[in-house]
PyMOL CGO cylinders between C-alpha atoms (Angstrom):
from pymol import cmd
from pymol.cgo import CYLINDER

trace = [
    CYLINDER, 8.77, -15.79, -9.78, 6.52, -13.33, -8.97, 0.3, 1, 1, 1, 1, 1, 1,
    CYLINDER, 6.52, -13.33, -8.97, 5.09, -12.56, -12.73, 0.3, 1, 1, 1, 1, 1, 1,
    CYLINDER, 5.09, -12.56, -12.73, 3.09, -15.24, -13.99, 0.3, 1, 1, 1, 1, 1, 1,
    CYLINDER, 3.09, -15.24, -13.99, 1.94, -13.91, -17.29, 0.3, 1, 1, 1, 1, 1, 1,
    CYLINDER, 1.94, -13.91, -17.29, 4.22, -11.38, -19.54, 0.3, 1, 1, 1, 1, 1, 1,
    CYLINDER, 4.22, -11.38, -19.54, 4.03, -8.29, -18.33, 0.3, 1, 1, 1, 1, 1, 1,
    CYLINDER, 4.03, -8.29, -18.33, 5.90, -5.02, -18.62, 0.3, 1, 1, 1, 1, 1, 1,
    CYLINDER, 5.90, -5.02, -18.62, 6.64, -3.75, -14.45, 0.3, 1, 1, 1, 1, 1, 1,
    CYLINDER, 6.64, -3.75, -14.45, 5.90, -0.20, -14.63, 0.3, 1, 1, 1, 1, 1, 1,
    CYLINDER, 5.90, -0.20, -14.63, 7.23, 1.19, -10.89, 0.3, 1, 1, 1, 1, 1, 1,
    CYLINDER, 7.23, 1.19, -10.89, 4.37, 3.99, -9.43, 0.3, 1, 1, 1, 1, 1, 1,
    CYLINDER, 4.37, 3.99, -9.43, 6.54, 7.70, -8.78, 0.3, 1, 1, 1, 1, 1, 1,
    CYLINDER, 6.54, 7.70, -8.78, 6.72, 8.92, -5.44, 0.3, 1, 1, 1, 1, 1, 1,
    CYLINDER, 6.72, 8.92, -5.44, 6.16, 12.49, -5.71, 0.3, 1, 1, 1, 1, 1, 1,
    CYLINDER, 6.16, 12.49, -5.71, 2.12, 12.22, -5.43, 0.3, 1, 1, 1, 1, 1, 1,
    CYLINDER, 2.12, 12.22, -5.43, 1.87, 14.40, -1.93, 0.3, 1, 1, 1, 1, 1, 1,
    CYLINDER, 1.87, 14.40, -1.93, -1.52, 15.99, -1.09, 0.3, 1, 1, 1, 1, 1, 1,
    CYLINDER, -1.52, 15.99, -1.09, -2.20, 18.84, 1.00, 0.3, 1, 1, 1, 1, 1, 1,
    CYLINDER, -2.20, 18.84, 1.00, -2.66, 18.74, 4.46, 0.3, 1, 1, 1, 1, 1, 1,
    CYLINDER, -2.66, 18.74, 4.46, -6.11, 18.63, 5.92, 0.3, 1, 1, 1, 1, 1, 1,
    CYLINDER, -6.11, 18.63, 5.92, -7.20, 17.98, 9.75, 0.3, 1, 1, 1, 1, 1, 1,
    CYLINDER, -7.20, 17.98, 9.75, -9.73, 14.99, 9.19, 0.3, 1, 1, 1, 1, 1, 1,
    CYLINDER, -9.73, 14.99, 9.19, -7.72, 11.20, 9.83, 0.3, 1, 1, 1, 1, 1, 1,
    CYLINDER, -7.72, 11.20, 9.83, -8.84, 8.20, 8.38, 0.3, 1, 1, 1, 1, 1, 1,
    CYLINDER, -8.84, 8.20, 8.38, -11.13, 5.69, 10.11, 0.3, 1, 1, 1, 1, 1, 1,
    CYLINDER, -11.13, 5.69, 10.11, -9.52, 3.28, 11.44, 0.3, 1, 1, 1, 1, 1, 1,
    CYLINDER, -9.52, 3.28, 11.44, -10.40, -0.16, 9.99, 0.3, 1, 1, 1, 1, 1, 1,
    CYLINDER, -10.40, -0.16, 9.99, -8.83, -3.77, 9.55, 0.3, 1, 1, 1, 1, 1, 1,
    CYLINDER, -8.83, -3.77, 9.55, -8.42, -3.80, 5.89, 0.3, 1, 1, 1, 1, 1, 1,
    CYLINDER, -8.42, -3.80, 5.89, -7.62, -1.65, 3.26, 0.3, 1, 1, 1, 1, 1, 1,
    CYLINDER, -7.62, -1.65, 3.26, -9.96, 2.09, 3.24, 0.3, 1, 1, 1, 1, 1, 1,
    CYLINDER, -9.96, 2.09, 3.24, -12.80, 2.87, 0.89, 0.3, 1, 1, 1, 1, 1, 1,
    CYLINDER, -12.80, 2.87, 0.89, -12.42, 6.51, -0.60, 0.3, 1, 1, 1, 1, 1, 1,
    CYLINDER, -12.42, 6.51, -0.60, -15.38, 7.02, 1.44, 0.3, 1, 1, 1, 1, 1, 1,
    CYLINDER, -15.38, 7.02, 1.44, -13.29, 6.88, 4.54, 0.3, 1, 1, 1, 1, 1, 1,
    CYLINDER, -13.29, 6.88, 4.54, -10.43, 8.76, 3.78, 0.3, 1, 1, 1, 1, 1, 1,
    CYLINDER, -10.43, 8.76, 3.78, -9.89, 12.62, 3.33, 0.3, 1, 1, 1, 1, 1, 1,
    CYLINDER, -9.89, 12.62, 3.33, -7.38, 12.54, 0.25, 0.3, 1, 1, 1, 1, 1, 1,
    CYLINDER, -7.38, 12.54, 0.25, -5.96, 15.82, 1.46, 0.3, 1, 1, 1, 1, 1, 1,
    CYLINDER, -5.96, 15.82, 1.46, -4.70, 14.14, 4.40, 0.3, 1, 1, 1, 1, 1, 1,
    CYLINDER, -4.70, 14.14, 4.40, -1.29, 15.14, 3.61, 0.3, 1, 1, 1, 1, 1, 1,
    CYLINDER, -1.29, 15.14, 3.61, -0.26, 11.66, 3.37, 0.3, 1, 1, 1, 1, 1, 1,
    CYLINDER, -0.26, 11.66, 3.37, 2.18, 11.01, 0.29, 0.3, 1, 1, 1, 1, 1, 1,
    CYLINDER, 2.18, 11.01, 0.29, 0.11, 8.67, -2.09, 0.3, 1, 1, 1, 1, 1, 1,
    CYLINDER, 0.11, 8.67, -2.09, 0.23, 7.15, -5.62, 0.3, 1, 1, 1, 1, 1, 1,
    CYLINDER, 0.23, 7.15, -5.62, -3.78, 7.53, -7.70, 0.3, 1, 1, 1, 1, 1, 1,
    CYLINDER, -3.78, 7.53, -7.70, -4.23, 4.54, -9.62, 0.3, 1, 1, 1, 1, 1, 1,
    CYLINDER, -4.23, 4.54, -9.62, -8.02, 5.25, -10.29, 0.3, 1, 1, 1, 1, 1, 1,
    CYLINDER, -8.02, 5.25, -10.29, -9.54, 2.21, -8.75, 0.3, 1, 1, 1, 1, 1, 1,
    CYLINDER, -9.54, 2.21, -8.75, -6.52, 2.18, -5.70, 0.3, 1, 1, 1, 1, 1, 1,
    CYLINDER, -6.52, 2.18, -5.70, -5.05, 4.78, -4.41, 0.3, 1, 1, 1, 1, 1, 1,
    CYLINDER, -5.05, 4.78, -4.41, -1.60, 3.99, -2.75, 0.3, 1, 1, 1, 1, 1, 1,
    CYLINDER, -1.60, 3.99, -2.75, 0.01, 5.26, 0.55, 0.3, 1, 1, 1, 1, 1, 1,
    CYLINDER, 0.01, 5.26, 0.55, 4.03, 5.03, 0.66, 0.3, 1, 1, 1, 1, 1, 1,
    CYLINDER, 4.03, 5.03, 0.66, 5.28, 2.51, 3.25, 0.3, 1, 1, 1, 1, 1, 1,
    CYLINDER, 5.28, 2.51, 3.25, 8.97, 2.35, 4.08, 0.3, 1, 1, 1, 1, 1, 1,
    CYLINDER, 8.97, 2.35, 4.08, 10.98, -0.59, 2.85, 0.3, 1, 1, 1, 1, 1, 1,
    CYLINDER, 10.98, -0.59, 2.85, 8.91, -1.40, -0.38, 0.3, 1, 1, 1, 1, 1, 1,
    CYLINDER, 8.91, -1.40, -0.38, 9.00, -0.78, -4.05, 0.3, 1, 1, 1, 1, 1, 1,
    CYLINDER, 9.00, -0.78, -4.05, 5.75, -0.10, -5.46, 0.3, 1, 1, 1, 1, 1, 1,
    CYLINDER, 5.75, -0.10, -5.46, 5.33, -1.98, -9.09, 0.3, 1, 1, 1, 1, 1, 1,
    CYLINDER, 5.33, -1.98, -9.09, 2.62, -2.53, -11.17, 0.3, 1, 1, 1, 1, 1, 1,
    CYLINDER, 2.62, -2.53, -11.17, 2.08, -5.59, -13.66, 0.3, 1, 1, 1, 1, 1, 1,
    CYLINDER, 2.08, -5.59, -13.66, 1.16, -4.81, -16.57, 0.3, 1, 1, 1, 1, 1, 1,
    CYLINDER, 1.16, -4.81, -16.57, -0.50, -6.56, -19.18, 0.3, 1, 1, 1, 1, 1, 1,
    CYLINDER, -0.50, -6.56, -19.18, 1.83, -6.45, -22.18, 0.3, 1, 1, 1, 1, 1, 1,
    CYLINDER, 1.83, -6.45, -22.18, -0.49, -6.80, -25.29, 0.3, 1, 1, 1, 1, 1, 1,
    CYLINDER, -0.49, -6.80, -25.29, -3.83, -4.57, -23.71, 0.3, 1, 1, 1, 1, 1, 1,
    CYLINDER, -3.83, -4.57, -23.71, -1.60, -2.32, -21.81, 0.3, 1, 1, 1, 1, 1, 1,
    CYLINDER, -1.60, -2.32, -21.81, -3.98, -3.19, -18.66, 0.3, 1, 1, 1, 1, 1, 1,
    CYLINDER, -3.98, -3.19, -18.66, -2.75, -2.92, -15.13, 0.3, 1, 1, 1, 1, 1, 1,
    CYLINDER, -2.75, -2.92, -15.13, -3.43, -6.41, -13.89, 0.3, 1, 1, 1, 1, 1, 1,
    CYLINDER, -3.43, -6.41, -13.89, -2.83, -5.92, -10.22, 0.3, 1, 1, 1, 1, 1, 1,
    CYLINDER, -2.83, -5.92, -10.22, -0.25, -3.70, -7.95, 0.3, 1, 1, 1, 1, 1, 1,
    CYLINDER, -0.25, -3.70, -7.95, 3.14, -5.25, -6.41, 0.3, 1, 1, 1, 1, 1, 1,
    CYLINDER, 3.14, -5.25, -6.41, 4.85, -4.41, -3.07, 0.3, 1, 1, 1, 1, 1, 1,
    CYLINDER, 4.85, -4.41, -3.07, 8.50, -5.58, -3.00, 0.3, 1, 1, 1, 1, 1, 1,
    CYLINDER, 8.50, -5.58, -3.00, 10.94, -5.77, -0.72, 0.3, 1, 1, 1, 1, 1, 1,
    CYLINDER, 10.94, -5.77, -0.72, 13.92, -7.58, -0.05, 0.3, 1, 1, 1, 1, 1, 1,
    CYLINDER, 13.92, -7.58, -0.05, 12.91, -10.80, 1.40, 0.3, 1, 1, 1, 1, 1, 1,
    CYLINDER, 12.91, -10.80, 1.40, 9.29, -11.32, -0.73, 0.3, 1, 1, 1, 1, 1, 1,
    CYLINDER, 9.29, -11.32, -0.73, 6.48, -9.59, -2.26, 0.3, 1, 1, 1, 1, 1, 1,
    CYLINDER, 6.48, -9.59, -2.26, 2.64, -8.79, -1.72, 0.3, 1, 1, 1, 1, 1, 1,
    CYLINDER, 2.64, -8.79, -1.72, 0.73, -8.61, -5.00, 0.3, 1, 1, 1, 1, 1, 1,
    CYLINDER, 0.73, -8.61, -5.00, -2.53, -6.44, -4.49, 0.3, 1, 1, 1, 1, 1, 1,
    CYLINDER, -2.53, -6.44, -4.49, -5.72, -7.44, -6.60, 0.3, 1, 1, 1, 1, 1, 1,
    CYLINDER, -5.72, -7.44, -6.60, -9.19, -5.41, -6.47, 0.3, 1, 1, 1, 1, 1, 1,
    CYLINDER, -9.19, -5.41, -6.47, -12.82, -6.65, -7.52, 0.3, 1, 1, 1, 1, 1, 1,
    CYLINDER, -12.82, -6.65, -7.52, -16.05, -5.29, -7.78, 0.3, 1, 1, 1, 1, 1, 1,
    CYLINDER, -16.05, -5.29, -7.78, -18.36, -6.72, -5.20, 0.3, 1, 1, 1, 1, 1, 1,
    CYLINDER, -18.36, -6.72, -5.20, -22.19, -7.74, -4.14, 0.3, 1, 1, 1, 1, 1, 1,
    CYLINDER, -22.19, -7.74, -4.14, -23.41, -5.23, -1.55, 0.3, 1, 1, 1, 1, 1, 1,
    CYLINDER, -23.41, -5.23, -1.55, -23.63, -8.31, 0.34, 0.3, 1, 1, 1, 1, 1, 1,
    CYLINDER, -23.63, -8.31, 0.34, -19.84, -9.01, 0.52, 0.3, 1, 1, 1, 1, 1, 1,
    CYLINDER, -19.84, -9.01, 0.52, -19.09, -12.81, 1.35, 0.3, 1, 1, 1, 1, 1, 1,
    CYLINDER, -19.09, -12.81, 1.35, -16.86, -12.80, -2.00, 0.3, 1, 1, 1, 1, 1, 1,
    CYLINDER, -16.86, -12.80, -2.00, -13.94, -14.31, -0.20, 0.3, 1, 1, 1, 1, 1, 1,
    CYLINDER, -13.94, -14.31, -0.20, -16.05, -17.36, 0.97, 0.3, 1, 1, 1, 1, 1, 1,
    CYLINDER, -16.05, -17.36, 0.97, -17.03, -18.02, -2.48, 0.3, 1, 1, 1, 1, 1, 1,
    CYLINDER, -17.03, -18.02, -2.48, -13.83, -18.08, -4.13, 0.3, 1, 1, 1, 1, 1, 1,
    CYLINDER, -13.83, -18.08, -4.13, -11.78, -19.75, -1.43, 0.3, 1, 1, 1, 1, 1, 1,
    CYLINDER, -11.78, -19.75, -1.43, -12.98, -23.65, -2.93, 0.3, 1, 1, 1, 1, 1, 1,
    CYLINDER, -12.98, -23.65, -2.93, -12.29, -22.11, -5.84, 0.3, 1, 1, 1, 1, 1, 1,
    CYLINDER, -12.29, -22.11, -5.84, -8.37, -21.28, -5.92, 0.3, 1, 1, 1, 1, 1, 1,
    CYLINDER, -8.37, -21.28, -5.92, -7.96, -24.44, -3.89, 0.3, 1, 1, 1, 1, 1, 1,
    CYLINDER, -7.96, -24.44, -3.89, -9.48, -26.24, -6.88, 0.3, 1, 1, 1, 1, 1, 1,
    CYLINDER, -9.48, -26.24, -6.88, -7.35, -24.65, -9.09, 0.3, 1, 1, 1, 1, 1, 1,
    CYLINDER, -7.35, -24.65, -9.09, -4.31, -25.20, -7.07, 0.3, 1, 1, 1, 1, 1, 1,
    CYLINDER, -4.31, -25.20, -7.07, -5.47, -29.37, -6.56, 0.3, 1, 1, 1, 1, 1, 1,
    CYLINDER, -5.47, -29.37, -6.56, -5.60, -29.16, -10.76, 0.3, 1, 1, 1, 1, 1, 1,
    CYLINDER, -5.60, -29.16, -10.76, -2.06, -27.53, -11.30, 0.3, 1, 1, 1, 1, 1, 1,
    CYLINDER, -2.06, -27.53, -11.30, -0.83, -30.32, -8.72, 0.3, 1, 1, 1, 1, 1, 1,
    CYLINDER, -0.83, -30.32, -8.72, -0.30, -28.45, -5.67, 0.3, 1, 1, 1, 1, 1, 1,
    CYLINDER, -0.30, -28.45, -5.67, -1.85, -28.27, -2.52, 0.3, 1, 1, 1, 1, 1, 1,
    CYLINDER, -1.85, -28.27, -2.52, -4.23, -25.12, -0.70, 0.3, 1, 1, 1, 1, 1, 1,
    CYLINDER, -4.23, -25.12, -0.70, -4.94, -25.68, 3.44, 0.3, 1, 1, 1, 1, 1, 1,
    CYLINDER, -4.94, -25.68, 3.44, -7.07, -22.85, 5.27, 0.3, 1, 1, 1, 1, 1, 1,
    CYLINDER, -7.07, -22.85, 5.27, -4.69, -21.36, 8.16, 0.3, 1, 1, 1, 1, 1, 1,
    CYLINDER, -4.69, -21.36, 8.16, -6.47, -18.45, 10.52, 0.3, 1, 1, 1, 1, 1, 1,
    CYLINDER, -6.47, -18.45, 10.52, -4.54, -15.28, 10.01, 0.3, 1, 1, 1, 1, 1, 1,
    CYLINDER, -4.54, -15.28, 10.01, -5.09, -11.57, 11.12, 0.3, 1, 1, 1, 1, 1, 1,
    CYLINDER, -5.09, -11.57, 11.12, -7.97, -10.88, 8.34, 0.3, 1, 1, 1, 1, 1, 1,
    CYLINDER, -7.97, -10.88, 8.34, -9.56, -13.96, 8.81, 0.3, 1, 1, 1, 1, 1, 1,
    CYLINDER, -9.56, -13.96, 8.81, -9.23, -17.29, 6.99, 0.3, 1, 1, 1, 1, 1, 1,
    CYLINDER, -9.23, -17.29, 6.99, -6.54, -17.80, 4.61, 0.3, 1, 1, 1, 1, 1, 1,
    CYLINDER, -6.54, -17.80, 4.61, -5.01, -20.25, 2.06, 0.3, 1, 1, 1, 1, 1, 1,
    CYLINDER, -5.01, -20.25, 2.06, -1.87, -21.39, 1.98, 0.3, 1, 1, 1, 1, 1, 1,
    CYLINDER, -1.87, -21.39, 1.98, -0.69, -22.67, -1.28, 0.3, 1, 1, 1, 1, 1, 1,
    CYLINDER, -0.69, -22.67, -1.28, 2.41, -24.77, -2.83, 0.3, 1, 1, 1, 1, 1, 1,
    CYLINDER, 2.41, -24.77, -2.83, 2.14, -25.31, -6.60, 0.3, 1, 1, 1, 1, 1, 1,
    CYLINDER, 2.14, -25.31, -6.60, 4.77, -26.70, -8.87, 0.3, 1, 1, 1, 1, 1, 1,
    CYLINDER, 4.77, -26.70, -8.87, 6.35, -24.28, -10.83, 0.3, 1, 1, 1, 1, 1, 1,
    CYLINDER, 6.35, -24.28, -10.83, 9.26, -23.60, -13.40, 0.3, 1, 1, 1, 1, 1, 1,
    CYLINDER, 9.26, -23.60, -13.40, 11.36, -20.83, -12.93, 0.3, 1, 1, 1, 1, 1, 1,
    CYLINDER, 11.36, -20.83, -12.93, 12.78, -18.99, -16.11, 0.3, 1, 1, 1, 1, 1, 1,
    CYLINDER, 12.78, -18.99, -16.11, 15.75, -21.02, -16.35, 0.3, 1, 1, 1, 1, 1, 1,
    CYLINDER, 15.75, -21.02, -16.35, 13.95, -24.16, -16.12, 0.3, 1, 1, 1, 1, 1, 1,
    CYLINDER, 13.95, -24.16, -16.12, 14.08, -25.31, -12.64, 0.3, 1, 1, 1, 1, 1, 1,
    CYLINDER, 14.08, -25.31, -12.64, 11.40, -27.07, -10.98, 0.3, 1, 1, 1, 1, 1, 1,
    CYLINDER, 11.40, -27.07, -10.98, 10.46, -25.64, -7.77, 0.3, 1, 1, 1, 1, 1, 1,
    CYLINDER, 10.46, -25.64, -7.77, 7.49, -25.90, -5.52, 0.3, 1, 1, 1, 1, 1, 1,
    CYLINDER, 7.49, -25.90, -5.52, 6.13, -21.90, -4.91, 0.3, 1, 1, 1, 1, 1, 1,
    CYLINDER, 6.13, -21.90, -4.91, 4.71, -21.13, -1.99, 0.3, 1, 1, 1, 1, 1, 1,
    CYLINDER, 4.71, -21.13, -1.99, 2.07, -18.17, -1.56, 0.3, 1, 1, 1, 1, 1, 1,
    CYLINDER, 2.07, -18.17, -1.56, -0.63, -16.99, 1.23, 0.3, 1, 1, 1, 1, 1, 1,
    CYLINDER, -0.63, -16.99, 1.23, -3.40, -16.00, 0.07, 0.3, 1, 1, 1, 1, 1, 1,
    CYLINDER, -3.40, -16.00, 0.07, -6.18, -13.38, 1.63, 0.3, 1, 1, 1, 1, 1, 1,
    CYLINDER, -6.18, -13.38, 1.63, -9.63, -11.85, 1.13, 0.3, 1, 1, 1, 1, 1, 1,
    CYLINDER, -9.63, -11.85, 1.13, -11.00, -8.63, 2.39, 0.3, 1, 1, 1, 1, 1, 1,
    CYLINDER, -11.00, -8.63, 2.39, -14.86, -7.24, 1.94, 0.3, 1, 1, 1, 1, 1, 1,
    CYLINDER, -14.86, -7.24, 1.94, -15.28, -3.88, 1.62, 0.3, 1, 1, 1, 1, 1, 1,
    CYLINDER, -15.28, -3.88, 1.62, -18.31, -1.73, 0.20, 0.3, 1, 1, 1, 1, 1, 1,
    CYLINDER, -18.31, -1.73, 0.20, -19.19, -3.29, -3.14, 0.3, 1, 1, 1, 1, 1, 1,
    CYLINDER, -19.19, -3.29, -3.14, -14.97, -4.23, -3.50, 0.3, 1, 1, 1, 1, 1, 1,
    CYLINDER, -14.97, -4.23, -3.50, -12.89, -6.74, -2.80, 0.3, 1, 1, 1, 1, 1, 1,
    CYLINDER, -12.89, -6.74, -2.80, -9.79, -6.94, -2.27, 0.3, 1, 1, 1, 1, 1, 1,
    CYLINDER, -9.79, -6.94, -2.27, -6.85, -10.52, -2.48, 0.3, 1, 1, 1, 1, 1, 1,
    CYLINDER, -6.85, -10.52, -2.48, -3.61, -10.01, -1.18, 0.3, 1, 1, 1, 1, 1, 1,
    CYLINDER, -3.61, -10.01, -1.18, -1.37, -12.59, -2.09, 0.3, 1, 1, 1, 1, 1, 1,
    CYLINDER, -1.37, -12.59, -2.09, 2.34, -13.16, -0.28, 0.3, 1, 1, 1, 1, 1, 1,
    CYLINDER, 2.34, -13.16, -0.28, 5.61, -14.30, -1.62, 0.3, 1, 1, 1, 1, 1, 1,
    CYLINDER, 5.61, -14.30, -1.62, 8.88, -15.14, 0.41, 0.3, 1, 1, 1, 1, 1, 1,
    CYLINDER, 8.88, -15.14, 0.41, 9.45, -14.96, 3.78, 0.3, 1, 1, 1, 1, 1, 1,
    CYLINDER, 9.45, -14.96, 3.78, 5.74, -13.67, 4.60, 0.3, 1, 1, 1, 1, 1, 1,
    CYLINDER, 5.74, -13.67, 4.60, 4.90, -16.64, 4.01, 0.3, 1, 1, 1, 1, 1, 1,
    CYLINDER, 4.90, -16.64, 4.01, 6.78, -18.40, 5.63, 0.3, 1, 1, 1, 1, 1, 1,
    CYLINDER, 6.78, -18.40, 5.63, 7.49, -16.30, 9.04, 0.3, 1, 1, 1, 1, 1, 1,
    CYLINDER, 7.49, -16.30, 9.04, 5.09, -14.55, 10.80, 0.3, 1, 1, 1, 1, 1, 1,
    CYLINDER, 5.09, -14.55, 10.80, 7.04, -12.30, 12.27, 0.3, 1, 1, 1, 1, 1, 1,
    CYLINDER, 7.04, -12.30, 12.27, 8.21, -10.78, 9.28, 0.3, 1, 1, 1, 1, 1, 1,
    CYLINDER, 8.21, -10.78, 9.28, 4.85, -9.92, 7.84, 0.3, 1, 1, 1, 1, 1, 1,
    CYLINDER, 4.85, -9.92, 7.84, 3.58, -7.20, 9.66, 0.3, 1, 1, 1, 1, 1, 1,
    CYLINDER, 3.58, -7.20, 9.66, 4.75, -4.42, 6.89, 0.3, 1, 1, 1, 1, 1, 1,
    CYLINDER, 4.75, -4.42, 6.89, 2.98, -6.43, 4.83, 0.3, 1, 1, 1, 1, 1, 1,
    CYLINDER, 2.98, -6.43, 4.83, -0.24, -5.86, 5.92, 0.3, 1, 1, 1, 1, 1, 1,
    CYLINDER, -0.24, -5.86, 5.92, 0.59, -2.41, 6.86, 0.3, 1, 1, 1, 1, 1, 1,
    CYLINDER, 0.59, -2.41, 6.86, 0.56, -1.93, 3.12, 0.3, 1, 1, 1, 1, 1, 1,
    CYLINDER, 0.56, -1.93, 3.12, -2.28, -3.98, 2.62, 0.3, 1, 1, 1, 1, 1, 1,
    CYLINDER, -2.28, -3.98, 2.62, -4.35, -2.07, 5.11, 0.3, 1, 1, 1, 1, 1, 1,
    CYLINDER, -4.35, -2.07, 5.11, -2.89, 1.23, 3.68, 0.3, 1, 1, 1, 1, 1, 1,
    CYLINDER, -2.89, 1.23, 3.68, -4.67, 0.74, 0.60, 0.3, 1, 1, 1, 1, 1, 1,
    CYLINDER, -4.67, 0.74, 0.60, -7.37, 3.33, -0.41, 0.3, 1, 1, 1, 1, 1, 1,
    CYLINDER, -7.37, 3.33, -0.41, -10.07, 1.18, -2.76, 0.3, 1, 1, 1, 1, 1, 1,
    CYLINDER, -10.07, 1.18, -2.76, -12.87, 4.06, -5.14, 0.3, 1, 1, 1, 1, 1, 1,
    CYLINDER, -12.87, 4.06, -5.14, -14.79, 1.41, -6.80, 0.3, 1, 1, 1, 1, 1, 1,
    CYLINDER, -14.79, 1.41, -6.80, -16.69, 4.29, -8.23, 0.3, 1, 1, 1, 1, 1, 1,
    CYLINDER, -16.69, 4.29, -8.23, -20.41, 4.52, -8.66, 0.3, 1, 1, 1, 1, 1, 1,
    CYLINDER, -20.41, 4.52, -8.66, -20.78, 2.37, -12.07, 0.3, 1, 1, 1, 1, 1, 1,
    CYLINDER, -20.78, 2.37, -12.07, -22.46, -0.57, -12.49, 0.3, 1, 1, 1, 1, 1, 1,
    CYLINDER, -22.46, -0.57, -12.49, -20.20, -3.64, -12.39, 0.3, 1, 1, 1, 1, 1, 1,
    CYLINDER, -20.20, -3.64, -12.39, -20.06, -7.81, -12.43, 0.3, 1, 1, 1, 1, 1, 1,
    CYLINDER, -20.06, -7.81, -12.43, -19.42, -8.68, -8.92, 0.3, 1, 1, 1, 1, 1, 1,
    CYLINDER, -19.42, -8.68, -8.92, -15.80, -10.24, -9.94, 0.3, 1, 1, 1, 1, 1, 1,
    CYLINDER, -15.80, -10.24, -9.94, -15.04, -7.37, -12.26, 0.3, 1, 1, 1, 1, 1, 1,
    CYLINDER, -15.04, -7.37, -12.26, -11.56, -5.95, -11.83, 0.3, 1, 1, 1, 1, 1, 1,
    CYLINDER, -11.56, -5.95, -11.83, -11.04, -2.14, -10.60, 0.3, 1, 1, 1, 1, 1, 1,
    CYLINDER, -11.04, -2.14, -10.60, -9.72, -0.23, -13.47, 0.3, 1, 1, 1, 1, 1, 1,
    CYLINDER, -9.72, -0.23, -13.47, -6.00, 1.07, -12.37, 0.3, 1, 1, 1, 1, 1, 1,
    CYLINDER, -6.00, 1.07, -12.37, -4.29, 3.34, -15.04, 0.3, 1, 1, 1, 1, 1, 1,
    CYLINDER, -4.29, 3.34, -15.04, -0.14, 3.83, -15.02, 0.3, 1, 1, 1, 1, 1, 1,
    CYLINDER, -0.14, 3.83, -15.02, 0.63, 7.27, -14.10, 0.3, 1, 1, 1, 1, 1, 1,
    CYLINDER, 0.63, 7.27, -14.10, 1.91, 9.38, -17.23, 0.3, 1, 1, 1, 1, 1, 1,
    CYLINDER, 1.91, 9.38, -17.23, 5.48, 9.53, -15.22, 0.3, 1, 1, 1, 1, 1, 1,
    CYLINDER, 5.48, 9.53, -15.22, 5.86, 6.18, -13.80, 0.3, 1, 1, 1, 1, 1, 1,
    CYLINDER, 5.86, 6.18, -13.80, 9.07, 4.54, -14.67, 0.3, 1, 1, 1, 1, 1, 1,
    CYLINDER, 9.07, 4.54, -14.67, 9.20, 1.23, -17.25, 0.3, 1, 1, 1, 1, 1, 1,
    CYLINDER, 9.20, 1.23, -17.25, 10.75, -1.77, -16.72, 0.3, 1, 1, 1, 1, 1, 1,
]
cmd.load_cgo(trace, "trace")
């Protein structure tokens, strides 16, 4: 349900601690830039190259990955009762990416027959989606997600949820602690505003 393309799940290690340092992050309602974030925090994290991961209790860190490139397509939080699936863009300086794309996925939901209404939520507006769907034994079902934006320096950053965060509120606060836990280094290249971050598999993350 929660792969939509074939992919190989490659599951991040857990053994990426830093050394301590006395500076603490700034606090800020969506996921850090490297900028704002001493990486020696001591803080036990997982470098992706274009995210860099925290550990949060209760969820399995997983990355989809695209089968025939061998490109990480985004990063997966799972836990027992649903899923947040972690996407990250290159941005305008100007931000304002998530109001541009917002008609957008609702478009694309209206096409696959589905529906996507605007509900306010902790980061702002979001989108609430049901689209038909077939699960892998053939069953039709209607799959529900909630999606979110976040502007940050020249990134952006869509959180998608799956299961009960999307369904029950008060079951999603984890959720956006990992969201929020997030470390985004867009780097200092030129890029396409819409241009994924590059994330490379660490050599001794686990296939699956």
């Amino acid at each position: 349900m929660f792969n939509r393309r074939k992919k190989n799940d490659a599951v991040a290690p857990a053994d990426a601690a830093q050394p301590a340092a006395d500076e603490t992050p700034v606090a800020v309602d969506r996921p850090f830039d490297v900028s704002e974030v001493d990486l020696g925090d001591g803080v036990a994290r997982v470098d992706l190259g274009g995210m860099v991961l925290a550990q949060v209790e209760g969820f399995e860190v997983r990355m989809q990955v695209e089968e025939a490139t061998g490109e990480v397509q985004s990063v997966i939080f799972a836990a027992e009762d649903g899923a947040l699936e972690v996407r990250a863009f290159a941005a305008s300086r100007g931000g304002g990416m998530w109001d541009e794309i917002r008609p957008q996925i609702a478009a694309d939901a209206a096409q696959r027959g589905g529906t996507a209404t605007e509900a306010p939520g902790r980061f702002g507006p979001e989108l609430v989606c049901r689209v038909p769907a077939e699960l892998p034994d053939g069953t039709q079902v209607l799959q529900e997600t909630r999606i979110v934006g976040l502007d940050g320096p020249r990134w952006f950053v869509r959180g998608t949820f799956l299961g009960a965060p999307v369904r029950d509120d008060s079951v999603r606060a984890p959720y956006d602690e990992a969201l929020t836990s997030l470390v985004v280094r867009r780097g200092t290249g030129a890029m396409a505003p819409g241009d994924a971050l590059p994330l490379t598999v660490p050599a001794n993350a686990r296939r699956a």
